[in-house]
C-alpha positions as YAML, in Angstrom:
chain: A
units: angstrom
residues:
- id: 1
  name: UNK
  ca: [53.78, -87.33, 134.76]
- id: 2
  name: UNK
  ca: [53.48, -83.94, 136.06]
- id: 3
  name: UNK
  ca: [55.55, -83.00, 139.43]
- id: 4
  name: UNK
  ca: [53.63, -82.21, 142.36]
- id: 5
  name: UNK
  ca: [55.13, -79.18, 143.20]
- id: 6
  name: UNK
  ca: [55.30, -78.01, 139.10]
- id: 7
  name: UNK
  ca: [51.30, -78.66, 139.51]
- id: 8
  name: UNK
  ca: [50.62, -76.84, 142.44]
- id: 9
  name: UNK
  ca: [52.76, -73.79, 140.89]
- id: 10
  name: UNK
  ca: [50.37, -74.36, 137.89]
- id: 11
  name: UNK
  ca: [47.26, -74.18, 139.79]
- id: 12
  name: UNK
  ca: [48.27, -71.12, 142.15]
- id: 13
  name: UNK
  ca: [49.29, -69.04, 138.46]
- id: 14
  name: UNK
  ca: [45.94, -69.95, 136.88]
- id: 15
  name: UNK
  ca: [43.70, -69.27, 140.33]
- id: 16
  name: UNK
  ca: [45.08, -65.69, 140.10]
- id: 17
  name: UNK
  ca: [45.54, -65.13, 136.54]
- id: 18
  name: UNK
  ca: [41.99, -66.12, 134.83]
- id: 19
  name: UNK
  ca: [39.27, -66.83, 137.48]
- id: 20
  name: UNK
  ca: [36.68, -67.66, 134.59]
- id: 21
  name: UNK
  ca: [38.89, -70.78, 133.48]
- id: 22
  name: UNK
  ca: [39.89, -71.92, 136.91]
- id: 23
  name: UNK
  ca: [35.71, -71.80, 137.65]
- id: 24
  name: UNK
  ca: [35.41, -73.78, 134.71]
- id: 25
  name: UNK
  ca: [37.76, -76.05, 135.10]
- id: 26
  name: UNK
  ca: [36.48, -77.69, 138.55]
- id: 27
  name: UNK
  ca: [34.16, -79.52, 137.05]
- id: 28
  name: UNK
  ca: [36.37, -81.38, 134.75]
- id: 29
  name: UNK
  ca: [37.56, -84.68, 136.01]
- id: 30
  name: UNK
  ca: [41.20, -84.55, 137.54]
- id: 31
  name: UNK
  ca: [42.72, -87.04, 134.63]
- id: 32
  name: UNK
  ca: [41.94, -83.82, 132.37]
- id: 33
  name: UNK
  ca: [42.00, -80.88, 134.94]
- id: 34
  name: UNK
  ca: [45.69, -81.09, 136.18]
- id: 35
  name: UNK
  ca: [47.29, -81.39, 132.28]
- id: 36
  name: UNK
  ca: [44.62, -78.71, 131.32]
- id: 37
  name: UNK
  ca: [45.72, -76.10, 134.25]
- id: 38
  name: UNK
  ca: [49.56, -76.85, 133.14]
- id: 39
  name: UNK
  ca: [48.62, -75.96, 129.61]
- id: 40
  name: UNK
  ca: [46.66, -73.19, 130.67]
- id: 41
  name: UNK
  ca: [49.51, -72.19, 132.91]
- id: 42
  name: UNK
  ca: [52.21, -72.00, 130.22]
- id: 43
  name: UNK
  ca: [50.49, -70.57, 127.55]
- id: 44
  name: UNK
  ca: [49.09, -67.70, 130.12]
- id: 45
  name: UNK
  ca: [53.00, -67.28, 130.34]
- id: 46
  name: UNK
  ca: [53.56, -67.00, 127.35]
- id: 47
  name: UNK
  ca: [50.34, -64.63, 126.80]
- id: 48
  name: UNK
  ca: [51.80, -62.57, 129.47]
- id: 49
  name: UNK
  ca: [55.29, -62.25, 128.61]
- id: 50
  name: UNK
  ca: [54.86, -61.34, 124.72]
- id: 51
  name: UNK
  ca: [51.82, -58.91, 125.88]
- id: 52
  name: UNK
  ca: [53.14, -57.25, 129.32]
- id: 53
  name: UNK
  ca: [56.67, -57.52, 128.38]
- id: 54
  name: UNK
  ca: [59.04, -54.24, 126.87]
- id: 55
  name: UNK
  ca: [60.43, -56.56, 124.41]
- id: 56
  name: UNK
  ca: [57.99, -58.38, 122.50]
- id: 57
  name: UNK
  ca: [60.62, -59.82, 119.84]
- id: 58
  name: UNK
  ca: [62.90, -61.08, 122.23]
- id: 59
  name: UNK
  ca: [59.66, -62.80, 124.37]
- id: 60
  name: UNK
  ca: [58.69, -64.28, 120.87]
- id: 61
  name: UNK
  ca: [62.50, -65.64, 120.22]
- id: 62
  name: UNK
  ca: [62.76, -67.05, 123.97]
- id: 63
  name: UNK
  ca: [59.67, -68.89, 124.05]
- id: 64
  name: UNK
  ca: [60.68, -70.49, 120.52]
- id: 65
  name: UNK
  ca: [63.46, -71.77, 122.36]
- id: 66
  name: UNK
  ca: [61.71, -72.94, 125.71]
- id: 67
  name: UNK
  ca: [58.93, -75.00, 123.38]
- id: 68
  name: UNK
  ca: [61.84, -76.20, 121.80]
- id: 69
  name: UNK
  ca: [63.53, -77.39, 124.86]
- id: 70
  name: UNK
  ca: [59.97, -78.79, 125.99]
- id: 71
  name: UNK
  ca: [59.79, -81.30, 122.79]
- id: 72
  name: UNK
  ca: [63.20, -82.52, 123.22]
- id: 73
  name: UNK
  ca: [62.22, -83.56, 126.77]
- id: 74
  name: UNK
  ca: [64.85, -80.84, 128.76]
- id: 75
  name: UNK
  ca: [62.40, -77.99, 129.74]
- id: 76
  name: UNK
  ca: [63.71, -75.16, 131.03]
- id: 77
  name: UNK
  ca: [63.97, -75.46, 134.76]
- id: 78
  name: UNK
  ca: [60.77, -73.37, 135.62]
- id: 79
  name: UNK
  ca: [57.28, -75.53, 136.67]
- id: 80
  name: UNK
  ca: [55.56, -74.29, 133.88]
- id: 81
  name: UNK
  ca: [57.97, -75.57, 131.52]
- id: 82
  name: UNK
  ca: [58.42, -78.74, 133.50]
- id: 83
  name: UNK
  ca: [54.44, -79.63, 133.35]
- id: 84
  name: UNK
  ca: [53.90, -78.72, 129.72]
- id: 85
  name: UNK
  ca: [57.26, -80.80, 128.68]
- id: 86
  name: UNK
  ca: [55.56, -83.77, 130.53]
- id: 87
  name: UNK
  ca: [52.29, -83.41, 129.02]
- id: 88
  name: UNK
  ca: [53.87, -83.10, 125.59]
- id: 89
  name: UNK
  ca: [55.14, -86.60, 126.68]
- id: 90
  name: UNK
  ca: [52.36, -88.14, 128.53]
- id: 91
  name: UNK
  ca: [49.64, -87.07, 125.58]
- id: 92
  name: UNK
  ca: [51.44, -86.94, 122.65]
- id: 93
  name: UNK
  ca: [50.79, -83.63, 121.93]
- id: 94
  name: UNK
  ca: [50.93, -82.57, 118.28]
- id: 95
  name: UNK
  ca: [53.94, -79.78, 118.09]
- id: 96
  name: UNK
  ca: [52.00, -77.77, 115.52]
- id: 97
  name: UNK
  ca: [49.09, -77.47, 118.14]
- id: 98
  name: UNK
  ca: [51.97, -74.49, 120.30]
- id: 99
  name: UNK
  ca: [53.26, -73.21, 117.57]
- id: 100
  name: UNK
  ca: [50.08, -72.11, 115.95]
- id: 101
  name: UNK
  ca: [50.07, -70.30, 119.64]
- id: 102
  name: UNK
  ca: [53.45, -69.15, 119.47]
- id: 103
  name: UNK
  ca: [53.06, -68.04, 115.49]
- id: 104
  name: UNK
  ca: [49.54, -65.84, 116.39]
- id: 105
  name: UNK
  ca: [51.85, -64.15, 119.60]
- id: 106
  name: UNK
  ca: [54.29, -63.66, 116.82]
- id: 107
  name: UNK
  ca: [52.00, -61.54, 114.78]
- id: 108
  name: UNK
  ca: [51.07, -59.24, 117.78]
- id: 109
  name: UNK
  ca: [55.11, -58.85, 118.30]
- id: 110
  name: UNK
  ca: [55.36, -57.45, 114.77]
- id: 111
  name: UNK
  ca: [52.07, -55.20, 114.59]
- id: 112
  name: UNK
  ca: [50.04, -57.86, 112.31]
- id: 113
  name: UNK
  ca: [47.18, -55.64, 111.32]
- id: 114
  name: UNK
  ca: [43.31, -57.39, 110.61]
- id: 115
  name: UNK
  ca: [41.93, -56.05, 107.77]
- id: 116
  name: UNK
  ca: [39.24, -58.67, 107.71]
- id: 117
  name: UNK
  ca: [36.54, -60.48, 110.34]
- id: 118
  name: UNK
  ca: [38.71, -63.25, 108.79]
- id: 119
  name: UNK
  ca: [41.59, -61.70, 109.43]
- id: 120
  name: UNK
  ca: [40.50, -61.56, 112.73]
- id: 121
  name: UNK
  ca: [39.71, -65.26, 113.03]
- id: 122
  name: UNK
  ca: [43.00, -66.07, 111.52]
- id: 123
  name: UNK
  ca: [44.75, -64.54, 114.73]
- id: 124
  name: UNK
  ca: [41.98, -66.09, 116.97]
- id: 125
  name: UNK
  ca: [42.62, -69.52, 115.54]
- id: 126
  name: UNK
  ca: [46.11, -69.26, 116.77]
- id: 127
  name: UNK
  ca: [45.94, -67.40, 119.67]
- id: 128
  name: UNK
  ca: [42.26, -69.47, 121.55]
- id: 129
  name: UNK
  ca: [41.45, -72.12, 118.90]
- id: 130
  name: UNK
  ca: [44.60, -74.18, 119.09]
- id: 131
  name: UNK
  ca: [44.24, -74.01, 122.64]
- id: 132
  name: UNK
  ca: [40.58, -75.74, 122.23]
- id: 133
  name: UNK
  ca: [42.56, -78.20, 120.09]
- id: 134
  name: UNK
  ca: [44.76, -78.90, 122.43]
- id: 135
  name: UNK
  ca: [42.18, -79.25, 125.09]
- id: 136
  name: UNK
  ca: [40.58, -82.45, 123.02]
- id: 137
  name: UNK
  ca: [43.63, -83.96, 122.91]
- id: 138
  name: UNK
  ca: [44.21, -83.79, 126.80]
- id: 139
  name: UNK
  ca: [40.76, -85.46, 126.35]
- id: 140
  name: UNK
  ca: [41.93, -88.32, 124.43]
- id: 141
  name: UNK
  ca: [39.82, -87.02, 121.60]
- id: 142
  name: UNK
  ca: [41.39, -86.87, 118.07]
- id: 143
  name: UNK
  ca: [37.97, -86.33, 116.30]
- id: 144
  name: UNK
  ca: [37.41, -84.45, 113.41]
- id: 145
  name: UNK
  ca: [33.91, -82.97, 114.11]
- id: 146
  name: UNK
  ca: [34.71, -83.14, 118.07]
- id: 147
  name: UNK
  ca: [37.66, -80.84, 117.28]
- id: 148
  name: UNK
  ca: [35.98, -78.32, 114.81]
- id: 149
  name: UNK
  ca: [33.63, -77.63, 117.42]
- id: 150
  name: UNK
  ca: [36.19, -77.31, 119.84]
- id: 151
  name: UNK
  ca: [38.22, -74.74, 117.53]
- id: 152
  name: UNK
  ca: [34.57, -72.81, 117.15]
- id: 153
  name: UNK
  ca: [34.43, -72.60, 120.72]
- id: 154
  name: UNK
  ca: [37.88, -70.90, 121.13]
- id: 155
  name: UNK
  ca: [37.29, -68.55, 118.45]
- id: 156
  name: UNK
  ca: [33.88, -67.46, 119.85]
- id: 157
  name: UNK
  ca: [35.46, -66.81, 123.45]
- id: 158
  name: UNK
  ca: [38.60, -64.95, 121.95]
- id: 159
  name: UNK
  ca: [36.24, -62.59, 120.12]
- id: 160
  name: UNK
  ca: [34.25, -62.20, 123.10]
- id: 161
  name: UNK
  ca: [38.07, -61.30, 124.81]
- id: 162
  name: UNK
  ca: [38.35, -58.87, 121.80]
- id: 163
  name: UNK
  ca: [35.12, -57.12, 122.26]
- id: 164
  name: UNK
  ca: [35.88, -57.01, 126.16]
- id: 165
  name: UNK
  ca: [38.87, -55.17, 126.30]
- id: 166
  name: UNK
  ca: [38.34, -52.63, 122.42]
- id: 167
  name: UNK
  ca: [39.53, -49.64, 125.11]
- id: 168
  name: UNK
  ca: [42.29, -51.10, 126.74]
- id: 169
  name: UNK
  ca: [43.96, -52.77, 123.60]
- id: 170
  name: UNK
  ca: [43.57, -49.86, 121.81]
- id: 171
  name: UNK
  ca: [45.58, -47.73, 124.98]
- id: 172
  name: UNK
  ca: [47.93, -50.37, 124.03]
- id: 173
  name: UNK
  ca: [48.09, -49.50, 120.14]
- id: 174
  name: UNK
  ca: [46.62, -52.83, 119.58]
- id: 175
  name: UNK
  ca: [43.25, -53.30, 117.30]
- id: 176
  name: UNK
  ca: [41.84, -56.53, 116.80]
- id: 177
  name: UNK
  ca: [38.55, -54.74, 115.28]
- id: 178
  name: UNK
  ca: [38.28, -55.63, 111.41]
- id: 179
  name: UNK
  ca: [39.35, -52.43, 109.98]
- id: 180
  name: UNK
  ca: [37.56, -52.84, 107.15]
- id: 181
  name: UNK
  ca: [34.41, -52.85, 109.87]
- id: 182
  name: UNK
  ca: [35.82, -49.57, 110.91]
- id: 183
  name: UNK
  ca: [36.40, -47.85, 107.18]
- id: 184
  name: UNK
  ca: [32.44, -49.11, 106.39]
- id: 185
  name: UNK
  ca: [31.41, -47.00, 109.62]
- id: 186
  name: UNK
  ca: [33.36, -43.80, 108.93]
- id: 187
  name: UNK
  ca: [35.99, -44.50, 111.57]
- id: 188
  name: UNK
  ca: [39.85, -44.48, 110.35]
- id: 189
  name: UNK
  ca: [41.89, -47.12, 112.71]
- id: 190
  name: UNK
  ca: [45.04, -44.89, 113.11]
- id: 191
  name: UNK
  ca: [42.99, -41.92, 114.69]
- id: 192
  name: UNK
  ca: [41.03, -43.98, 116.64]
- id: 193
  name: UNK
  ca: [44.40, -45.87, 118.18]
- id: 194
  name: UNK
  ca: [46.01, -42.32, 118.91]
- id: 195
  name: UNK
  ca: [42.59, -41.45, 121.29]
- id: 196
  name: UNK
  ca: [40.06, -44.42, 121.74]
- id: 197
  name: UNK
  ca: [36.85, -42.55, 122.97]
- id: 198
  name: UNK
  ca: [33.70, -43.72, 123.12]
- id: 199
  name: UNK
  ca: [31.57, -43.96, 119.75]
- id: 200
  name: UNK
  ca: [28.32, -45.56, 118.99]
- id: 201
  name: UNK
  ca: [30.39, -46.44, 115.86]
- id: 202
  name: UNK
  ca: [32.30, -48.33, 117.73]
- id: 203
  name: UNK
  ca: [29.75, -50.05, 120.30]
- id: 204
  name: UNK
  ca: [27.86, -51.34, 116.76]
- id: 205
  name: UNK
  ca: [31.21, -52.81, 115.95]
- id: 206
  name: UNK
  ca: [31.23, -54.59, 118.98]
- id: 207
  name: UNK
  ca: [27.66, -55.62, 119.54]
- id: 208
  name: UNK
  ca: [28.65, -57.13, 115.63]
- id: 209
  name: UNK
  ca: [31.25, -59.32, 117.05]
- id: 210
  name: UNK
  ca: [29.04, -60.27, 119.76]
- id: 211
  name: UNK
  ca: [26.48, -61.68, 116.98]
- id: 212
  name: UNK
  ca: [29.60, -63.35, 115.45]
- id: 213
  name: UNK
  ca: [30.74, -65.02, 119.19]
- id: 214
  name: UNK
  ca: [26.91, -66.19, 119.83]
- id: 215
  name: UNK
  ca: [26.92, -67.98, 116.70]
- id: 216
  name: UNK
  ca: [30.05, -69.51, 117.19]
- id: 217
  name: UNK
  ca: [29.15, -70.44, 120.51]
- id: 218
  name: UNK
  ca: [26.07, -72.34, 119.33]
- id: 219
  name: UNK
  ca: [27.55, -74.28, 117.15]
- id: 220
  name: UNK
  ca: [30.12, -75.45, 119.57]
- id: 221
  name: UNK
  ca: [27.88, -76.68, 121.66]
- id: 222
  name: UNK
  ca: [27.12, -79.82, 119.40]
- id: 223
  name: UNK
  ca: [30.45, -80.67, 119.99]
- id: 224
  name: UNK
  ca: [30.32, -80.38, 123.79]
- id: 225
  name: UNK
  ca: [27.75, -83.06, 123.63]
- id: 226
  name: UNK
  ca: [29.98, -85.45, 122.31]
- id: 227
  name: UNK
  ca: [32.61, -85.57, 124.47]
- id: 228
  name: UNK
  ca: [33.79, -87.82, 127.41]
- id: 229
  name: UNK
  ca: [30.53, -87.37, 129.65]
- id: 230
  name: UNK
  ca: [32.79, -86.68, 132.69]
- id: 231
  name: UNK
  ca: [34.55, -83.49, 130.25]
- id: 232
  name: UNK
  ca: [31.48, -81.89, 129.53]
- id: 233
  name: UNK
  ca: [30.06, -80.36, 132.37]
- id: 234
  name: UNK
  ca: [33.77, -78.18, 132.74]
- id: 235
  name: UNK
  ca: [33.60, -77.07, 128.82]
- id: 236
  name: UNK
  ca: [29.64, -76.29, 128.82]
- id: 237
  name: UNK
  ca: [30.53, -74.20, 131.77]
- id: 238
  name: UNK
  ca: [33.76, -72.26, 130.03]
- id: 239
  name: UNK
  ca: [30.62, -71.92, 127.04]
- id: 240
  name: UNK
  ca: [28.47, -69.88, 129.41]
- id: 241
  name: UNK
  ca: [30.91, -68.02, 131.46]
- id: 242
  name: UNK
  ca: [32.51, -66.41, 128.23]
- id: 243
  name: UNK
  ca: [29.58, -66.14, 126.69]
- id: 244
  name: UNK
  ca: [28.96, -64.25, 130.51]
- id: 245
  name: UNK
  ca: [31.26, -61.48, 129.61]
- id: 246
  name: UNK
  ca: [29.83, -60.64, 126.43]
- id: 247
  name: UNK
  ca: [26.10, -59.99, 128.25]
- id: 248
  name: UNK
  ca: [28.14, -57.69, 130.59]
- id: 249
  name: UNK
  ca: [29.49, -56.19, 127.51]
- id: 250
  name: UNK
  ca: [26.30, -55.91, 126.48]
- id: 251
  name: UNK
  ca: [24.52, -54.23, 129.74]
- id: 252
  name: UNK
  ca: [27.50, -51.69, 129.27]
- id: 253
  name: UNK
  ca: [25.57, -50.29, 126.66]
- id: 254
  name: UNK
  ca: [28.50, -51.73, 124.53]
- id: 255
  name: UNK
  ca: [31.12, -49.62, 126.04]
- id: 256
  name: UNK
  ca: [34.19, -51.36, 126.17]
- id: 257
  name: UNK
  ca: [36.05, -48.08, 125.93]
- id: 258
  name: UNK
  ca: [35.22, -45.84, 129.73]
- id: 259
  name: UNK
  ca: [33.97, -49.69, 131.27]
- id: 260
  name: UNK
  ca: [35.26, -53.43, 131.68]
- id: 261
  name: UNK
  ca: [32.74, -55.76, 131.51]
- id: 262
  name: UNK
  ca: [33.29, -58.02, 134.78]
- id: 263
  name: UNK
  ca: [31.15, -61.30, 136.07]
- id: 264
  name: UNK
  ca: [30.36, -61.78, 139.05]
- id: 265
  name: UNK
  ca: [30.53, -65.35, 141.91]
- id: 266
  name: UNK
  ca: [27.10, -65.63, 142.00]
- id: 267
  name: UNK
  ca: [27.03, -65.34, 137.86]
- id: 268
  name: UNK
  ca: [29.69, -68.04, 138.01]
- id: 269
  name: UNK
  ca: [27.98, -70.16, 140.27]
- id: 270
  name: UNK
  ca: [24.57, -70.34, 138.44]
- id: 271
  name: UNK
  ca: [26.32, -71.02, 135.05]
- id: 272
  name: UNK
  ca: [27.94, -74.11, 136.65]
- id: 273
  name: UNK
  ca: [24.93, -75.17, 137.71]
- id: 274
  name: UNK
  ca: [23.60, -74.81, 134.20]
- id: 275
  name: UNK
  ca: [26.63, -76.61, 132.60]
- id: 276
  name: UNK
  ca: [25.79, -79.81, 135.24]
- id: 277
  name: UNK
  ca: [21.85, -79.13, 133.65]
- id: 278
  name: UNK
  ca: [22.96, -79.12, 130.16]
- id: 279
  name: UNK
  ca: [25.43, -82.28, 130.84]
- id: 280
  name: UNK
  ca: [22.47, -84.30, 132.36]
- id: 281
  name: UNK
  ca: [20.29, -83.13, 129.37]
- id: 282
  name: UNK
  ca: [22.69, -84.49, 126.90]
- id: 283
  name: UNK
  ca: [23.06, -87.36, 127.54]
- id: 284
  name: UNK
  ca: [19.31, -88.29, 126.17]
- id: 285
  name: UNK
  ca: [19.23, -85.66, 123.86]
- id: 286
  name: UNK
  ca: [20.39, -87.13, 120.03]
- id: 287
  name: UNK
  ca: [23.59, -85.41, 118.62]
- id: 288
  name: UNK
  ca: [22.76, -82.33, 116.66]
- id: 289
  name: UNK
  ca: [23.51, -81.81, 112.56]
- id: 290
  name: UNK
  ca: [25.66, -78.88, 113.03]
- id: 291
  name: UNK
  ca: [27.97, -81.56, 114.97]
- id: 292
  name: UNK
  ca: [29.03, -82.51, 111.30]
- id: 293
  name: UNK
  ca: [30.10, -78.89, 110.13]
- id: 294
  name: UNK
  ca: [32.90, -77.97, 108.29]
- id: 295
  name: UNK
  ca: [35.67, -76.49, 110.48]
- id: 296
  name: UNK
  ca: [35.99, -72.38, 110.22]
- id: 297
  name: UNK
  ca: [38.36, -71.94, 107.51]
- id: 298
  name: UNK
  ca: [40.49, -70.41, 109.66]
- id: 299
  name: UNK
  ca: [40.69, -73.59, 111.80]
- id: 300
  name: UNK
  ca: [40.95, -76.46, 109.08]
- id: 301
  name: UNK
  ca: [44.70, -76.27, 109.83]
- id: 302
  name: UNK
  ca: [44.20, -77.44, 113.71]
- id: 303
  name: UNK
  ca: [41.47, -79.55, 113.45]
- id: 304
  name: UNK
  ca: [44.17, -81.65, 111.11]
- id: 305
  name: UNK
  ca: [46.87, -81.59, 113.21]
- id: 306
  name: UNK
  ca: [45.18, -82.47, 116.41]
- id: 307
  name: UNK
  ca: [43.85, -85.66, 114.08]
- id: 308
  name: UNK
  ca: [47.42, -86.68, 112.98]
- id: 309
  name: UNK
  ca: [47.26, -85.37, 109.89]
- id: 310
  name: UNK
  ca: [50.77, -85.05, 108.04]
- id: 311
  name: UNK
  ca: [51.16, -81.66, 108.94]
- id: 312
  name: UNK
  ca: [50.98, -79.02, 105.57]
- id: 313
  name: UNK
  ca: [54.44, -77.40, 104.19]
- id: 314
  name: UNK
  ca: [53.10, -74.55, 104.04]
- id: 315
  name: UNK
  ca: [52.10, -74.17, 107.59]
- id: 316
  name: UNK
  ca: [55.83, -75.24, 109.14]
- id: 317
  name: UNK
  ca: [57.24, -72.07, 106.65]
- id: 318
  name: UNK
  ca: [54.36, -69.37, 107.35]
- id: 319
  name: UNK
  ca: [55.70, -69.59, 111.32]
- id: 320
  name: UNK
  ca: [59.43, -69.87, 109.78]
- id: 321
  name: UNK
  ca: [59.38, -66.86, 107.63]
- id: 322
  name: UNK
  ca: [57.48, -65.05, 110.82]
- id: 323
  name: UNK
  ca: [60.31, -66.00, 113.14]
- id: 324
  name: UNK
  ca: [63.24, -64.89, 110.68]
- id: 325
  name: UNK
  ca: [61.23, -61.80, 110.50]
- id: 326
  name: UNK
  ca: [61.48, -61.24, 114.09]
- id: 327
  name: UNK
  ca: [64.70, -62.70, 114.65]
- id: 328
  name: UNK
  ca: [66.44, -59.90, 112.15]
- id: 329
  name: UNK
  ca: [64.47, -56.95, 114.08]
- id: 330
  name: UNK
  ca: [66.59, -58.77, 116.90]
- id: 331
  name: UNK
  ca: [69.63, -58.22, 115.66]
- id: 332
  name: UNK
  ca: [68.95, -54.85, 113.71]
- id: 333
  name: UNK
  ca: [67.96, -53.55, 117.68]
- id: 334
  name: UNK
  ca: [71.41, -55.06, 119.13]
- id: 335
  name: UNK
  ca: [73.66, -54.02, 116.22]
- id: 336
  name: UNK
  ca: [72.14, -50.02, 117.24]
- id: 337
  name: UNK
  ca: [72.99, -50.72, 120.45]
- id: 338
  name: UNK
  ca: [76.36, -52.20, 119.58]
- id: 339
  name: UNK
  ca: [76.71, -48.96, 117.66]
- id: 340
  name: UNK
  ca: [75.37, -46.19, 120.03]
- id: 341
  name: UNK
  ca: [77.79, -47.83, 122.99]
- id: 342
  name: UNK
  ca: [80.85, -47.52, 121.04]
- id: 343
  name: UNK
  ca: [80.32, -43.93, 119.69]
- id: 344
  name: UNK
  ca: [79.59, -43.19, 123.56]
- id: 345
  name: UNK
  ca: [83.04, -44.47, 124.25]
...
């Protein structure tokens, strides 16, 4: 059981720190909305520290150790750790659900570089996906085709996240943009991260992932349809107010370079009215086809650990050999320093 003051922290961080989720999530019923904020909460901590921080290794390394300390039931004494190690307890919460999280903010600590759109939903699986995974399972919900469409759903709003913020990741020498994308429309990546201006190359590279978010989006909402009645009005609204910031991307002429495609209340407030529409709707409405999709490729790996799947081999060594990787750039940075401080002596 979460704390009440570890919640309140929880709620507070999130009110400030993503006002599209917190909109969203008052309309899921409090049995799902308080575990959901403290998941939100700590991995929008962990988001923050690895992105925001000067030392992305060592963020990487320390939150290793604070998810370990979570699972063994002696968080570190901060709320968010306190309310995600009681959820782990409370729900049961698959371990390889986090560390997918913790392995994508792994790859943006040592420069991972998307070739690919699948590339791109590789690192969006991690990074949004396992979060939607995670999400069913505060739900109660280990269903295969439930949590598929839940996975589709975070990868649609992360590339809508992508698309939003081309300009500002790319001031950060980050590029989530497919590079191959980018090689097909003349552009070459490196020259484009040294001075991100605006291009119509690059606005038809985002109105493309747009086309690949809407699609994603509408085949998530099958899934919304079948779950818990009481869930679905709070996830069809997270649909359209993501889906929100796209058509502001959109009526920036696809400018995500000079602009920042914002929402505004009254947006928010008619797209919760339209989740309570769509809620209402389904429950008459008979469960669509797509329901019964594959998951992405990308997301095969969630959708069978959130079921309880023994988890694959391969998996639990991709985010090992990722982890040594960063853990010897560690020491290789402290053995200069050892060095440089004795030859100042």
């Amino acid at each position: 059981m979460i704390g009440t003051g570890d919640m309140a922290h929880c709620r507070a961080a999130i009110r400030s720190g993503s006002l599209s989720f917190h909109a969203a999530s008052r309309l899921l019923p409090p049995r799902v909305r308080d575990p959901a904020l403290a998941l939100y909460a700590f991995c929008r901590l962990a988001d923050d520290e690895v992105d925001e921080g000067h030392d992305k290794t060592r963020a990487v390394l320390t939150l290793r150790d604070r998810l370990d300390l979570a699972y063994r039931g002696q968080p570190r004494n901060a709320p968010e750790d306190r309310a995600f190690a009681a959820l782990v307890e409370d729900f049961a919460m698959p371990r390889a659900l986090p560390e997918a999280l913790l392995e994508g903010l792994a790859w943006d600590a040592t420069g991972r570089q998307y070739d690919t759109l699948s590339g791109v939903l590789d690192y969006s699986a991690r990074v949004a996906a396992a979060v939607g995974a995670m999400m069913c399972v505060l739900m109660r919900l280990r269903d295969g085709d439930a949590l598929a469409r839940a996975c589709d759903l975070g990868l649609a709003m992360q590339l809508t996240n992508i698309a939003r913020d081309v300009g500002e990741d790319a001031r950060a020498g980050r590029l989530y943009l497919p590079r191959d994308w980018m090689r097909d429309e003349g552009l070459d990546p490196e020259r484009f991260l040294a001075n991100p201006m605006p291009d119509l190359r690059i606005a038809r590279l985002t109105r493309r992932l747009l086309a690949e978010a809407e699609g994603l989006y509408i085949r998530a909402e099958a899934g919304i349809a079948a779950l818990p009645l009481d869930c679905r009005p709070g996830i069809f609204a997270a649909r359209h107010i993501y889906a929100g910031i796209g058509r502001a991307v959109r009526r920036n002429g696809f400018d995500s370079i000079t602009r920042r495609a914002r929402t505004g209340r009254a947006a928010k407030i008619g797209w919760l009215a339209l989740a309570l529409g769509q809620t209402a709707a389904s429950v008459a409405l008979p469960r669509a086809p797509r329901l019964h999709a594959a998951p992405a490729p990308e997301t095969a790996f969630l959708v069978a650990a959130a079921a309880c799947a023994p988890p694959a081999h391969g998996r639990a060594e991709a985010l090992l050999s990722v982890l040594a990787q960063l853990e010897a750039q560690d020491r290789r940075r402290q053995d200069r320093g050892t060095f440089l401080s004795r030859g100042a002596v």
